[in-house]
N, C-alpha and C positions, 0 to 999 in steps of 0.2 A: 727815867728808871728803865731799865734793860729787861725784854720780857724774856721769861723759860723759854723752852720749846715747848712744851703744852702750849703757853699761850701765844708765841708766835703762830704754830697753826691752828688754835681758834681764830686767828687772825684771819691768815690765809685762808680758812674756810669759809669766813664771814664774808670777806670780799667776794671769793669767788663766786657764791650764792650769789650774792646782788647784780655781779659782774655777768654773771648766765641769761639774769631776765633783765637789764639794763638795756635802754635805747638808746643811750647814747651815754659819751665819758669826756671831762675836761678837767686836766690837767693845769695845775696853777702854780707859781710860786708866790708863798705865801711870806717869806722872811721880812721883817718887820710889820707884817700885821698888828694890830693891838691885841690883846685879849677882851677888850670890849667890843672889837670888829670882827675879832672872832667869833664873839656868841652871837653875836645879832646875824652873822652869816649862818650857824649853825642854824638859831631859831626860825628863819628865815626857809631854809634848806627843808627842814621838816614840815613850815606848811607848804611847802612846793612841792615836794614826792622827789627828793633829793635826797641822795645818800652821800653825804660829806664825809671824808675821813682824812686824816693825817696817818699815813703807813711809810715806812722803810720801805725804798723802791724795789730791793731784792724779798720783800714778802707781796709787795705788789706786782713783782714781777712773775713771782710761782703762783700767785691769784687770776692773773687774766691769761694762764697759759691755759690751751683749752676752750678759750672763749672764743668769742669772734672780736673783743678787744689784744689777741697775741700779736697785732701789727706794733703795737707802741711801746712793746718791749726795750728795746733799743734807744728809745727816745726818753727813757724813765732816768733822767739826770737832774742830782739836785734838792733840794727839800720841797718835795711838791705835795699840795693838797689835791686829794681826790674829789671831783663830783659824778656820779653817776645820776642820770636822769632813770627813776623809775617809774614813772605816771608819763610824762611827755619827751617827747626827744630833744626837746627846744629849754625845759626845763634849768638844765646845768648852767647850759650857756646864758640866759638869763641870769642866773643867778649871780655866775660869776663878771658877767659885764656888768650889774646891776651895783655890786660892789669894788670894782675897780674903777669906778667913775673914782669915788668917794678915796681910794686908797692906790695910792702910785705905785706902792710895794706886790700888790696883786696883781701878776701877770698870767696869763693863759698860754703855757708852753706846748700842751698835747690837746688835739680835738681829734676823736674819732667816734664814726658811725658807722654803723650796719661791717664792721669789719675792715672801714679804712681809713687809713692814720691821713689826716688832713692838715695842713701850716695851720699854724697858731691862731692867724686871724680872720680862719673859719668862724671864730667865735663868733663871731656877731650877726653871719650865717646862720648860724643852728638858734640864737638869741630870737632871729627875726621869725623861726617859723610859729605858727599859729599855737596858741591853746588848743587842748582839746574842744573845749564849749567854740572857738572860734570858728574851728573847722569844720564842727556839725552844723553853725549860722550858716558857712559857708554853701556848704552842700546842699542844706535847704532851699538858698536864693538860688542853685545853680538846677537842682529838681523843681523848683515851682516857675521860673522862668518861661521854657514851655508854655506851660499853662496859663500863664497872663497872657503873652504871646498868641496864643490862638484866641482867647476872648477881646484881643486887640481888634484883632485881623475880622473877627465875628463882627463886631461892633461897626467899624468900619463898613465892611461889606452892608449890614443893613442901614448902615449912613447912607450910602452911597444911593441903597435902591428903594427908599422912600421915606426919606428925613427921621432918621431914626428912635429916637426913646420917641417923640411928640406922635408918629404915625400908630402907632397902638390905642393911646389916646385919644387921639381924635376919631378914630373907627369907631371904639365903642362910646363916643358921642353922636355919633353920627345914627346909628341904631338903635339909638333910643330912643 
């Protein structure tokens, strides 16, 4: 069905918005998808903080002008599905390798971040980076490290200079 212009750019405004505070965008062809592999990607996409769309690449093209996705202007050939990552940067790409194991017709033609258009098989690049919850594990083991570290190093040293948990013990046996 052919949209107006009003709603070509509700279109174009709805991308844009997303496209502004989006971390990252992958680009897919989707031609022979199912419509059942469509929705389970759609439903899929919404619990991930994924913004999926099927757009005209000349409304997606007046949508990321402006952005810091206008590097992939040129590269918008084709009948492509949109993912915008809105929650993680790793999101999209996830999403969209997650479902190209399952489906040969889904291929990843555009990957950009922070402003730059990347080959295709970035994907699995941006797929691999961490969850959010992963990256705060991360940072945690990397903040409390130190700190075992020095109760190693403690530990040791009064190993070393009078056999150490037993030497506490046996003092205040000895004084009694």
């Amino acid at each position: 069905m052919a949209l107006n212009l009003t709603q070509k750019q509700d279109v174009v405004a709805e991308v844009a918005k997303v496209a502004a505070s989006a971390h990252s965008l992958v680009a897919a062809e989707y031609a022979g998808t199912t419509v059942e592999q469509m929705t389970a990607m759609r439903k899929k996409a919404r619990e991930t903080g994924v913004y999926l769309r099927v757009v005209k690449n000349t409304l997606a093209s007046r949508a990321v002008a402006g952005t810091e996705y206008e590097c992939v202007q040129d590269a918008l050939v084709g009948p492509l599905l949109y993912a915008f990552s809105t929650e993680e940067p790793g999101a999209a790409g996830r999403l969209i390798k997650e479902f190209a194991k399952g489906n040969d017709k889904l291929v990843a033609k555009v990957v950009s971040v922070e402003g730059k258009l990347l080959p295709a098989a970035h994907v699995d690049v941006l797929a691999s980076l961490p969850t959010r919850e992963q990256a705060l594990a991360m940072l945690a083991r990397v903040l409390a490290e130190p700190a075992s570290m020095f109760a190693r190093v403690v530990k040791a040293v009064a190993d070393k200079q009078g056999g150490g948990d037993a030497a506490p013990a046996e003092a205040a046996e000895a004084t009694a």
